[in-house]
N, C-alpha and C positions, 0 to 999 in steps of 0.2 A: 582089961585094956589091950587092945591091940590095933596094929598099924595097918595103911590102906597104902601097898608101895604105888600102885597104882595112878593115884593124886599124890602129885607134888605142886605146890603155886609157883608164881613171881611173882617175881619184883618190879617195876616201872618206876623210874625216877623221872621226876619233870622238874625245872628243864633240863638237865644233865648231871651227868653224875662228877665234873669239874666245873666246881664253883668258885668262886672267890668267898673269902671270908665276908660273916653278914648277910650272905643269899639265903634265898628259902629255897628250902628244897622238899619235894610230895614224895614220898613215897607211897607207890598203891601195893599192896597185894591181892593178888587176882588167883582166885580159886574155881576152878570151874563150870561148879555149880552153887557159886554163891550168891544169895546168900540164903541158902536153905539149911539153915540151923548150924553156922560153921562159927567158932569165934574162933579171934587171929590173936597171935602173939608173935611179938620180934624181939630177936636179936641183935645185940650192936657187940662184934670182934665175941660171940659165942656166950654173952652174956645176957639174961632176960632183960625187958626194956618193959619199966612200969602202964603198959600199952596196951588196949586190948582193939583198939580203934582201927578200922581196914586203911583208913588212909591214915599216915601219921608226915604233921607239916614238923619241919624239924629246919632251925636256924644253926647251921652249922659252926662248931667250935673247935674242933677236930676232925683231925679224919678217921674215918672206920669202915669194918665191912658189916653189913645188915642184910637178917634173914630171917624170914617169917614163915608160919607152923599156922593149921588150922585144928580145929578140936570140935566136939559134938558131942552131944549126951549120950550115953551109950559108950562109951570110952572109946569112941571112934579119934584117931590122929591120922592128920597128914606127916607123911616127912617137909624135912625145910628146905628150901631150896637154897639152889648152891649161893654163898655171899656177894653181895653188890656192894664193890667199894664207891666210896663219897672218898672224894679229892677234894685239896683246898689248896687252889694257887696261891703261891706266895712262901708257903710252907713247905722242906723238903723232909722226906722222912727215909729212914736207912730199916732197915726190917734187920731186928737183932736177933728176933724170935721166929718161929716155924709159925706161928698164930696171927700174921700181920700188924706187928707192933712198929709203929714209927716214930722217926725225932725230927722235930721241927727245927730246921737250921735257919729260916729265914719267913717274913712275914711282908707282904705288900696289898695296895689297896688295888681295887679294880677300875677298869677307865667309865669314866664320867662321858655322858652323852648328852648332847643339848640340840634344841631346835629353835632356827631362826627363820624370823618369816621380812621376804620383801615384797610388795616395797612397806608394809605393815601389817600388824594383826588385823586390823579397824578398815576393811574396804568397800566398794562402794560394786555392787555387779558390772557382771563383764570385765574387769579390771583381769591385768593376769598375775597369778602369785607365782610364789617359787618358795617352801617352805626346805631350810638345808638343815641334813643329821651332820651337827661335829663331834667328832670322839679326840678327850686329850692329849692321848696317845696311841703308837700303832699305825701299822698300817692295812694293808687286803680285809679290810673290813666288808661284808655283804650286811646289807641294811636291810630294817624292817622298818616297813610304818605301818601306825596303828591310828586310827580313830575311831573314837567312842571307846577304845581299849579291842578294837575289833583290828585284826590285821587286812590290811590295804593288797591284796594281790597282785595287782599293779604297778607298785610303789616297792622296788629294790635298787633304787640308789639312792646315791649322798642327797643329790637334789630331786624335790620330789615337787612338778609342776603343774598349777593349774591352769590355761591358758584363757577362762573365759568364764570364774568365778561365777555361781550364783549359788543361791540360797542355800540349796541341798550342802554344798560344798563347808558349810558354814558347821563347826564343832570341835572336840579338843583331841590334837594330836600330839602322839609322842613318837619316839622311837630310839632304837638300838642299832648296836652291831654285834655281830658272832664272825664266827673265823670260818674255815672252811669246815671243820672237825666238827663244828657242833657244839663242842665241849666250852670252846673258851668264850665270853659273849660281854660286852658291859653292862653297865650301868641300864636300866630304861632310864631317858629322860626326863627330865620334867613335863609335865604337858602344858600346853601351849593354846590356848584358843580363839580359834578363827571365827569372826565377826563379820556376816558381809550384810550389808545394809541396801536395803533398795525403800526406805522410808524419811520425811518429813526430820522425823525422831531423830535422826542419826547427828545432824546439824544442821545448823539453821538460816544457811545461805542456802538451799535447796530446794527448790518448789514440790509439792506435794505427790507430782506427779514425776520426779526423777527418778531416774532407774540403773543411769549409767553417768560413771565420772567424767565431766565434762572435756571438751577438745580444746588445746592451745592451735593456734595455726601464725605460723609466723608470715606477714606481708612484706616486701621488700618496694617500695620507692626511690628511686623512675623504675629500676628493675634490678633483676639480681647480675647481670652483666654490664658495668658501668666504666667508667673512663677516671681515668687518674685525674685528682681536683674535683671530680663528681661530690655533691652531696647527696648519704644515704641514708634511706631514716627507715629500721624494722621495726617493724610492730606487730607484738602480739595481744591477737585476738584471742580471748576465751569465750566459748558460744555460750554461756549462762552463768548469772553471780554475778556478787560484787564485790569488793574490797578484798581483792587479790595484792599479793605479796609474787612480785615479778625475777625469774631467776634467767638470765640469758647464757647459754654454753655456747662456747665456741670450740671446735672440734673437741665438743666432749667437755670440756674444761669450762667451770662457771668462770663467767666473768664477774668480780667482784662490780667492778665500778656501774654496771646495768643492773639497776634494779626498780627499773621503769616500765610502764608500759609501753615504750618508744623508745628504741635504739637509736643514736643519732648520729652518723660520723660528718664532720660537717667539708672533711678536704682526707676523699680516701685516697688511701695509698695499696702497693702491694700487701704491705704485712696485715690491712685487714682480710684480702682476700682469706678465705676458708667456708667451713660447714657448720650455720649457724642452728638453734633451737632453744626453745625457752617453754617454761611452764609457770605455774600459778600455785601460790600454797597459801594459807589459812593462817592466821596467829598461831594457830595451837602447831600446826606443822602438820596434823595429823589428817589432814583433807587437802588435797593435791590434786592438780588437773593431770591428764595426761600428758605424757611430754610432746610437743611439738613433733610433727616432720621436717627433715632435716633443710633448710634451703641452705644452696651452696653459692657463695657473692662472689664474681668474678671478678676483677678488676685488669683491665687492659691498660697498657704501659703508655701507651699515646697519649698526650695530652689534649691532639685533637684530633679526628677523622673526616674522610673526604667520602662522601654517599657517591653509590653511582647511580646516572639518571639511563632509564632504559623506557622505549616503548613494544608497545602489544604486538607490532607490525613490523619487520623488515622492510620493506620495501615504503610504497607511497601511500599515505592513507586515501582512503575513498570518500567521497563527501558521503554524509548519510549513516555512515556507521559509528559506533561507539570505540574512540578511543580510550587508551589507558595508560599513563606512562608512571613507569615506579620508581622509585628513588630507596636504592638498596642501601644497608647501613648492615655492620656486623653485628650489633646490638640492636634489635627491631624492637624492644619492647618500653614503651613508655614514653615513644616519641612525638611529639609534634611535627608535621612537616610544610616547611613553607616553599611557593613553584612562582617562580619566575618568568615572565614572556619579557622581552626586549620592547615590546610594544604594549606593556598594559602597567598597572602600577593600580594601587599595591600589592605587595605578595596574596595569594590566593593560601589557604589556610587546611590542611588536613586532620585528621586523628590519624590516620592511616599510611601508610607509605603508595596508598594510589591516588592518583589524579585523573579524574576520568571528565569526557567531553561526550555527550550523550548523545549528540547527532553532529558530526563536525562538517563545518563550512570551509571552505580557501580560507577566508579570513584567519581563521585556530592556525594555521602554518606558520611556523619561526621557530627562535631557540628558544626553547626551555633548560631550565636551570633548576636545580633545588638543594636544600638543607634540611638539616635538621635541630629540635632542641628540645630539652628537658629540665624540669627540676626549676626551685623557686628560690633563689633566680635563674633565669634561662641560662643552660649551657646547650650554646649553637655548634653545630660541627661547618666545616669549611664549604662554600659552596661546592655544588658539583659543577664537573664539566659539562660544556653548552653541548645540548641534543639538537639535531635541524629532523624540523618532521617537517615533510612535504605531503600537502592535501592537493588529489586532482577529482576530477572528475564534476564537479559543480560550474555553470557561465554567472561569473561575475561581470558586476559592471565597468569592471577593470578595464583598463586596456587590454592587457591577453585575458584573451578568453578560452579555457579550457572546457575539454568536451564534457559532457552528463555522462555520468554512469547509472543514470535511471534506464531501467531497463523500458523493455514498449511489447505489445500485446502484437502481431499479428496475426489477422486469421483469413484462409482462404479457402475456399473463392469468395467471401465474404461473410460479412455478419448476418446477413440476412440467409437463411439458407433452408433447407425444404427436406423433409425425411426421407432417408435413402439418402441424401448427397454424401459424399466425403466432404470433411472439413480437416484442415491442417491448420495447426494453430505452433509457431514460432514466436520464442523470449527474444529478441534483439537488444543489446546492450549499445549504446555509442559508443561509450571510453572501452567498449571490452577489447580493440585491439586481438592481437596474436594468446591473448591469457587465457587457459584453459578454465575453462567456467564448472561449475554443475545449478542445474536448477531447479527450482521448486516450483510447484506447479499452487493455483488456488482456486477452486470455483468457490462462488460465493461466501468470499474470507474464510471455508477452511481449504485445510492443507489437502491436495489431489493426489491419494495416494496411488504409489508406484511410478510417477513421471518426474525421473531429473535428469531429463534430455531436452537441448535444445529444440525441440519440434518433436511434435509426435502428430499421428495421425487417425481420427475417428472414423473410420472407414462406411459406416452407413449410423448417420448421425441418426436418433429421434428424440422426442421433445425433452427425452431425463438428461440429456444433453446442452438442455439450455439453463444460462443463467450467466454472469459477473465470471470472467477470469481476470487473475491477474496471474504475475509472476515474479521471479528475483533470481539473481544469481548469485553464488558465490563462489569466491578465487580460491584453487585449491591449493595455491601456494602458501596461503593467509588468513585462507578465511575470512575474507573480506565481504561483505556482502553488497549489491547493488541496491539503490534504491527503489524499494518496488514499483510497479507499471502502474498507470491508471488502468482503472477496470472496463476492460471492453464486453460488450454485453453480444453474446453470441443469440440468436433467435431462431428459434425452429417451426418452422412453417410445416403445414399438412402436405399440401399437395401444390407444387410450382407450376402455375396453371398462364400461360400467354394471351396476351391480350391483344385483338387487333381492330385499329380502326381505319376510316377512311376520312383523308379530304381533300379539299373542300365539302365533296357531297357525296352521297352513291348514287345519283344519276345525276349524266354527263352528259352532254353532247361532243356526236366526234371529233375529233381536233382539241379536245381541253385536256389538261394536266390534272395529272387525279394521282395520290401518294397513298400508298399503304401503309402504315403506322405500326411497330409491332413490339409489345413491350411484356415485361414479366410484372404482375402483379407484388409488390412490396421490396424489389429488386430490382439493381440496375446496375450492378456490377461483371461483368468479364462474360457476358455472353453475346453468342454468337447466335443468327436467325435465320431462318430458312422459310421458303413460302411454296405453297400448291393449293392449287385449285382443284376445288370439289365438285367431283365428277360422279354418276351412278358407277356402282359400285361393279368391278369385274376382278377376275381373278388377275392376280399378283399386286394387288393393292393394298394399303393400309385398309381396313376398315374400321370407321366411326359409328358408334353404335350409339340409341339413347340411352336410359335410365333403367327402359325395358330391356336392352339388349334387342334391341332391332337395328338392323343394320342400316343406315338414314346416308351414307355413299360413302365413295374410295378418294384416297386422296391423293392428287398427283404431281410429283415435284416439279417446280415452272422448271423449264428451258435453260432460262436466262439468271435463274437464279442460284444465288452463291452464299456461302454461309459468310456475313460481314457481322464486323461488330456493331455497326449501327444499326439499326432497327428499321430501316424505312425502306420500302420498293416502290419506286417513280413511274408510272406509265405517261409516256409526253411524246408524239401526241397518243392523246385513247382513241381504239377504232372499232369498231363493230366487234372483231373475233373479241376483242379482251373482254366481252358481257360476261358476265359467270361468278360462283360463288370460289371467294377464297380464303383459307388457314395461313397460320403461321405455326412455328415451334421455334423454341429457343433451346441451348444448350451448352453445357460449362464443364470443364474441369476434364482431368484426367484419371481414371476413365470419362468418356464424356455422360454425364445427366442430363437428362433431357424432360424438358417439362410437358405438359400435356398440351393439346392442339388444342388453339385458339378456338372459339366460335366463328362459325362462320360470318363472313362480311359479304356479301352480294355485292355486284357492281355494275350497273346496268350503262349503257353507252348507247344512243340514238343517234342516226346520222341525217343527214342533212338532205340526200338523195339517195335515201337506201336503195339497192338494185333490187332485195327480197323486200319483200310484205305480206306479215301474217295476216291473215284471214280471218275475223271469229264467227260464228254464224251457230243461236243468236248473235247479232253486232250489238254487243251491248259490255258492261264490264261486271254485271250484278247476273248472277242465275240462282235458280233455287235447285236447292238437293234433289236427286232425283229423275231431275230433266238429263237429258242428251245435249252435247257440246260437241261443235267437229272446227277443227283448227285445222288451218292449210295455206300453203304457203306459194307465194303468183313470184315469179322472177328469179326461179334458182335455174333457170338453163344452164348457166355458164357453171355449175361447181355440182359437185356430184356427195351421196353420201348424206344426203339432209333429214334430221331429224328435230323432232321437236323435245325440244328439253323443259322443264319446270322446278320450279324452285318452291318449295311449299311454305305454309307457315309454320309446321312441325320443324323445318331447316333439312329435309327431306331432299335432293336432290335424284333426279329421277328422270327418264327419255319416257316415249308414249309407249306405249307397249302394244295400242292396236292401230295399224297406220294401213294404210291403201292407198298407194300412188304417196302423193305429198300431201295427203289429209290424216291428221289423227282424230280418230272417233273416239271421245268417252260418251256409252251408253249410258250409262246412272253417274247424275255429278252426285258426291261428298263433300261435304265443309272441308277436309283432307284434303281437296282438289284446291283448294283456295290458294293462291299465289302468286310465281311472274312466272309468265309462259314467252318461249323465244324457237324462232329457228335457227340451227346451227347447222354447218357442214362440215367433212374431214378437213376441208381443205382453207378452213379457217373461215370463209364468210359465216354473215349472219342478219337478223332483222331483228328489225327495234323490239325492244322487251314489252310485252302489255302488261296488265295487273287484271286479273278475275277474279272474284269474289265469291262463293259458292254458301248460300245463305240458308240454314233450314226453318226459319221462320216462315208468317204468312206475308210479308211483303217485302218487296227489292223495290230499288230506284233502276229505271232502263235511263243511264244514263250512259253518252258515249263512249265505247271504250279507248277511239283515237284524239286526238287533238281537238276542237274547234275554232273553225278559223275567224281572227278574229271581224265582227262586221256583219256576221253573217246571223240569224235566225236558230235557236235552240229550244228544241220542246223537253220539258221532263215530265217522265210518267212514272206513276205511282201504279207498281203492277201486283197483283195477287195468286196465289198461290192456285186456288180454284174461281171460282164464279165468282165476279164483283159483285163488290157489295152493293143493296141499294143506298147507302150511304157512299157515294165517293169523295164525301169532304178530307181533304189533307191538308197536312201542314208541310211547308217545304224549308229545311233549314240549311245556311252553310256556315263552315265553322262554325257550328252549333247555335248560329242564333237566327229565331225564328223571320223569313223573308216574307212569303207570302201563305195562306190560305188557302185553297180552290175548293170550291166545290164540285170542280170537273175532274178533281183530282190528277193535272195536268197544271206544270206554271211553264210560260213560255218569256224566253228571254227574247227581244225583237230584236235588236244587235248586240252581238257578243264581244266585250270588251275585256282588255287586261285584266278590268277590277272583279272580273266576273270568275276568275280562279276561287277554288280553293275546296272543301270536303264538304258535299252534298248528302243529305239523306230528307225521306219523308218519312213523315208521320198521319197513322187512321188512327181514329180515336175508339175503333172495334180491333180492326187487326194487329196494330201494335204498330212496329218501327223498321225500318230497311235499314241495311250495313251503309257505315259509310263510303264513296268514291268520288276520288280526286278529280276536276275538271280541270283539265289542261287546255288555255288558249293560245294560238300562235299567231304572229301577227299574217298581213294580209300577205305579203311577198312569199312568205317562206313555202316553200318544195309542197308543193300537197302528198299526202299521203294515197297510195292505191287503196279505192274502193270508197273514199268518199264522196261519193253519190253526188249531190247536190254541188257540190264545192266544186267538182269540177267544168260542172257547167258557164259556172261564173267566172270561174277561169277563161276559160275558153272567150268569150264575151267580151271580156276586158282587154284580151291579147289582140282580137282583131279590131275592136274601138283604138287600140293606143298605134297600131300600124297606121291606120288611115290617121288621125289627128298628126304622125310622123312624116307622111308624106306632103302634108301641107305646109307643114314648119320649113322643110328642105327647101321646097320649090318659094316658097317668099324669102327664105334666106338668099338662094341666091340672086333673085332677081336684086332682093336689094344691097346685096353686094355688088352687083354690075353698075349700078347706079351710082355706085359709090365713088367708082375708080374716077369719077371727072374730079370729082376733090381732095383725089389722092396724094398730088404734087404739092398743093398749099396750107395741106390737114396734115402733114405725117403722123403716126402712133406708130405708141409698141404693143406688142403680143400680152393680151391679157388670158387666162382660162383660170379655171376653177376644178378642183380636184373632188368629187364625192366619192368618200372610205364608207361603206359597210361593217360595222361590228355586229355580230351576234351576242346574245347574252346566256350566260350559261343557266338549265333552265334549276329547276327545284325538285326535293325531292316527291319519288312517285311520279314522275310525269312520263309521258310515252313520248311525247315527241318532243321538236323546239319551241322554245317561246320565240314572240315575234323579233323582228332585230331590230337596232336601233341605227340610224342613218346618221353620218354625221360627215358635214360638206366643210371643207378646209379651201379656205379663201386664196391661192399662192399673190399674185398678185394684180389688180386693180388701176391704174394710174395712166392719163395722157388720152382718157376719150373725150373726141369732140363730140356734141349735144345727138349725132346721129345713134354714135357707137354707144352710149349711154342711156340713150331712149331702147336700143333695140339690144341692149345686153339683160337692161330690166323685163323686156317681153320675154327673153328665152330663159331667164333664172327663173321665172312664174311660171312658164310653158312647163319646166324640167322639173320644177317640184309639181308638179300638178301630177304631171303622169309619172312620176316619179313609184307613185305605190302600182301602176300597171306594168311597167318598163321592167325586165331582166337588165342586167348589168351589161352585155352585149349592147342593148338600144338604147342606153345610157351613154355608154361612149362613140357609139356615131353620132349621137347629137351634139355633145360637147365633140367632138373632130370635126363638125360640118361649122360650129360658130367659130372656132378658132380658125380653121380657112378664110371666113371671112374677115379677120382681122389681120391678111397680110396684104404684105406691098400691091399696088394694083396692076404691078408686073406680069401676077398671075392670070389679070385677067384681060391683057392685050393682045 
């Protein structure tokens, strides 16, 4: 045998080595390399312990010291390790011996520990717990809890809380206390076990699918702020189940006598006021809703209150807008409100404390008034004080009439307006007075972002410009708003293009009144007009170009004209210089816009005894292309500067450009050449305008290019381009319907009469057709034109036939007015004569010269001839119409001067 000083074990006591009597206590012995063939024996106070066991549980009876030895085959021994005393509260011992001997002077039990769970063991998920450790004596206790017998980490106080229960949560807890030492500890409690339910099973008010303890919610009726005499009625609600068991608290405290679904107080007072709650519990007790949140019932000490009545506006309301007036109460919830006008019956009825008028008229103006009331039976509060709301801006049919606050659209320079223009477009309000406004802008009903200015300006408009505006204002004191404008529709035009006409006609004869016309095509607001005549083109002139960009003349601003808002230029009388073509332009705004120049209007003027007369040679008004034309002009001595100008059908205005002396030559006609051809001079004269036809076809009409007089003998020929045909049958048509036939291709008029005007052409049934040209006839008196050949002869003729016929009339007048005088003492009379007026007519369009005139004899008076004076008044009225168409106006009135001599006193002839 021998010892190993080397190894010595322990001891470990679990749970400590100060027990209370009745504990168990473990002791281990721990050998280092156990357990490789070691047995153990112990000692209790130096004595062997019938033990051979490593751990030994031991229920203590006494106290002692214990010490355990290990052994092995081989005669191997540990030493023992030094003694571990076991204590036992309650028991004192006095040590009388050197070997740890004691005396029990006194014996107690150890503290009892218990676990209690609220609000029950038996709960339902989610619910919150609170499981508390009580020990029955002691204090500074550090607690343990344990479930499943497993210690809780967590869990070292008295109360140990779950806040939100579920399943896991669910199993059996106990626990203790120990002191700080270790040493001293109680009782474990009993255990306790936790149940938490989320099933059908649990009970049987539950639907299958519950999961969580149901919610009380307390309601309060009229509401939880009420009036002293008020009736209150709470009721709680529980959101699921039935046959509930009802607990009502008031600050905390049940109230016995509520054990209803429905709290009732039927005449509250203060000492109900407080903070009520209530829940719901089961027969068994042991299934409970959640308790209520808290509602706290206010009760006010007045028995009755006075609402104030207030509206949305300060100031005046505006027709058109949306009023609101409310009726304040300290208590707002659960009231009825009834609104009063002085002028309507009956009360008007809310849920709300507002009264609102959705478009107000004048008429809605007066006092209002209002109350309120709740609860069954009504409890009304006292009316309010009268509110005056004043409505303007609407015209009634009232006697006063107040202004519109509708606003209005203006837009200039008008709705009508053309790309490129500026347009300014102004909200106007009537009623809006000195009130500062802002406004909203609208095209086509939406909202025109970034404009809330009175006026703004679109500086070069185009078409994404056009459409529906309106607008509105509103007052920034108020916020009131105007009623919006009707919608004015703005329009945007391409191009502002002027339009000009003439009338009566564009050919005049001299002496007529003739107006220029000058308007803007789809427009007629705020412009001004200007007029020039169309000249060839020279430098510092506008130029008018066509389509091609050829430049067709210059335009030059009249004299006499002045930019007017009206549109019309008057010439009265027209004289020879005003023939010529002429524009207009119109123009608006600031900057000014100006539209494009009119088309030209020509306007030809023929005089009566032009001093100049063009020339044409051929004398004819049709030529073919190709031929030679010379124009020239007999009677400009007096004016200097004369050129020949033409007006084409391209709208080409243009001088000759090969001229010699006062003749212009075109060498090769062009259909281009076709037009009105005239002489003009600096110095303002001119001669009648012709019309020449330039035809590239195989046949023209040689019809005349002047006038014919009417009376007189016309041939028309059907000419050709080369060699006639052997066919020269034609057809000769005017105003396009067919006159005559020839086969001489030649139709001759034998006297030419007024009926015999109007647009001539022939027709070959090989060569085709002639242009047409206008025949002009003028009656016999009127002015001959130079170079009419034949006409003048006839003239001539007639002039010396109406002299002599003149001198025969004189000399029988007076013989038989000498004759007269013997009867002149017994016969008296008075002065009779006769007045013959001349009118000309003004002629039609295209004509060169005047048509015939029309004579027209005014009677003045007639009266007191004896049978002499009356036979030979009727010779000289027949004498004077006879030669009346040979006679100029001159030999007109010495005839009638020589009969009227004969009709005085015979004074004159003694």
């Amino acid at each position: 045998v021998y010892f190993v000083d080397t190894i010595k074990p322990t001891v470990r006591v679990e749970p400590q080595s100060s027990v209370y009597t009745g504990d168990s206590v473990t002791l281990t012995c721990e050998l280092p390399t156990y357990p490789d063939g070691w047995t153990v024996t112990w000692k209790k106070d130096g004595q062997d312990l019938q033990t051979r066991l490593r751990i030994y549980n031991l229920t203590v009876s006494d106290p002692g010291e214990y010490q355990c030895g290990g052994s092995r085959r081989g005669g191997l021994y540990t030493e023992y390790n030094d003694p571990v005393r076991i204590s036992v509260r309650g028991m004192l011992y006095y040590p009388f011996i050197l070997f740890y001997l004691y005396i029990c002077l006194l014996y107690t039990e150890r503290p009892k520990a218990t676990v209690k769970v609220q609000p029950a063991d038996r709960v339902l998920m989610g619910e919150r717990i609170t499981l508390t450790c009580e020990i029955e004596s002691g204090d500074y206790w550090n607690y343990e809890w344990y479930k499943d017998n497993n210690l809780l980490s967590d869990a070292k106080r008295k109360e140990y809380e779950i806040s939100n229960v579920g399943q896991h949560h669910a199993g059996v807890y106990t626990c203790k206390g120990t002191q700080s030492t270790g040493r001293i500890y109680t009782h474990t409690s009993a255990a306790v076990t936790l149940t938490v339910s989320g099933e059908c099973g649990v009970c049987l008010i539950y639907s299958p699918l519950l999961t969580e303890r149901p919610k009380a919610t307390v309601k309060v009726q009229p509401a939880d702020h009420v009036l002293m005499g008020e009736r209150v009625t709470l009721t709680c609600e529980i959101e699921s189940g039935d046959y509930w068991n009802y607990e009502w608290y008031k600050n905390n405290n049940l109230l016995s006598d509520a054990k209803r679904k429905e709290y009732e107080i039927s005449n509250v007072g203060q000492d109900h006021a407080g903070v009520y709650t209530c829940k719901g519990t089961q027969s068994t007790g042991r299934i409970y809703t959640h308790t209520s949140a808290a509602v706290t019932l206010t009760v006010s000490g007045e028995l009755k209150v006075t609402p104030t009545i207030t509206s949305g506006y300060e100031g005046a309301v505006l027709t058109g807008n949306t009023m609101n007036l409310y009726c304040t109460l300290p208590q707002s919830a659960g009231w009825t409100f009834y609104w009063s006008k002085h002028t309507q019956s009956p009360e008007k009825k809310t849920t709300t404390n507002t009264y609102t008028i959705s478009s107000v008229r004048v008429s809605d103006g007066g006092q209002y008034r209002c109350r309120a009331g709740r609860g069954n039976p009504v409890y009304y509060t006292h009316y309010s004080d009268a509110l005056w709301v004043n409505v303007t801006g609407d015209v009634g049919n009232c006697d006063r009439l107040t202004e519109s606050n509708k606003a209005m659209v203006n837009i200039k320079p008008d709705k009508q307006v053309f790309t490129g223009e500026p347009v300014t477009l102004r909200c106007d309000i009537q009623a809006g007075g000195d009130t500062e406004w802002t406004y909203s802008w609208y095209k086509d009903d939406s909202l025109y972002p970034n404009r809330r200015t009175q006026e703004f300006t679109i500086s070069s408009v185009t078409e994404s410009n056009a459409g529906k505006y309106t607008c509105r204002g509103e007052r920034t004191n108020d916020l009131q708003k105007s009623e919006i404008s009707d919608a004015v529709t703005l329009t945007v035009s391409d191009v502002a293009q002027a339009v000009l006409s003439v009338s009566p006609q564009s050919w005049l004869t001299e002496g007529d009144s003739v107006t220029l016309s000058c308007e803007v095509t789809g427009s007629s607001t705020g412009w001004t007009f200007s007029w020039y005549r169309a000249v060839p083109y020279r430098q510092g002139l506008k130029q008018i170009r066509d389509a091609h960009g050829n430049v067709m003349y210059g335009v030059e601003l009249l004299s006499d004209s002045r930019r007017e808002a009206g549109g019309s230029y008057t010439l009265s009388p027209a004289a020879l210089h005003h023939t010529g073509v002429y524009v207009c332009r119109a123009e608006r705004g600031e900057p000014a816009y100006q539209t494009q120049y009119s088309s030209p209007q020509p306007l030809w003027i023929t005089g009566t005894s032009p001093a100049v007369s063009l020339i044409i040679s051929p004398s004819r008004s049709q030529h073919f292309s190709g031929h030679s034309l010379s124009l020239s002009c007999e009677g400009q001595s007096e004016s200097t500067g004369w050129r020949v100008r033409r007006y084409t059908h391209s709208g080409e205005v243009s001088d000759c450009s090969s001229v010699t002396g006062s003749t212009c030559n075109i060498s090769a006609l062009y259909t281009s050449h076709t037009g009105v051809y005239w002489f003009q001079s600096e110095s303002g004269g001119g001669s009648d305008p012709l019309n020449i036809t330039v035809h590239s076809g195989d046949v023209i009409l040689d019809s005349p290019v002047h006038p014919v007089t009417e009376g007189d003998s016309l041939t028309l020929h059907c000419l050709y381009r080369s060699t006639k045909p052997s066919n020269l049958t034609a057809d000769f048509y005017r105003d396009g319907s067919l006159l005559q036939t020839q086969t001489t291709g030649e139709m001759i008029i034998r006297t030419v009469s007024k009926s015999d005007e109007g647009l001539y052409h022939c027709k070959h049934p090989e060569k085709g057709e002639s242009p047409k040209s206008w025949l002009s006839v003028r009656g016999e008196n009127a002015a001959p034109s130079a170079g009419s050949g034949s006409t003048g002869v006839a003239v001539g003729l007639a002039v010396g036939l109406s002299l002599t016929v003149f001198l025969i009339i004189t000399l029988g007048l007076v013989y038989y007015c000498k004759k007269r005088t013997d009867d002149s003492a017994a016969q008296p009379s008075e002065v009779t004569y006769t007045e013959v007026v001349t009118k000309r007519k003004p002629k039609g369009n295209n004509e060169a010269v005047t048509r015939p005139d029309d004579v027209i004899y005014s009677q003045l008076s007639m009266n007191d001839f004896n049978h002499h004076e009356r036979g030979l008044g009727l010779i000289v009225l027949l004498l004077c119409g006879g030669i009346n168409f040979y006679l100029n106006s001159a030999l007109q009135s010495v005839v009638m001067v020589t009969y009227i001599l004969c009709g005085l006193k015979t004074r004159i002839f003694r």
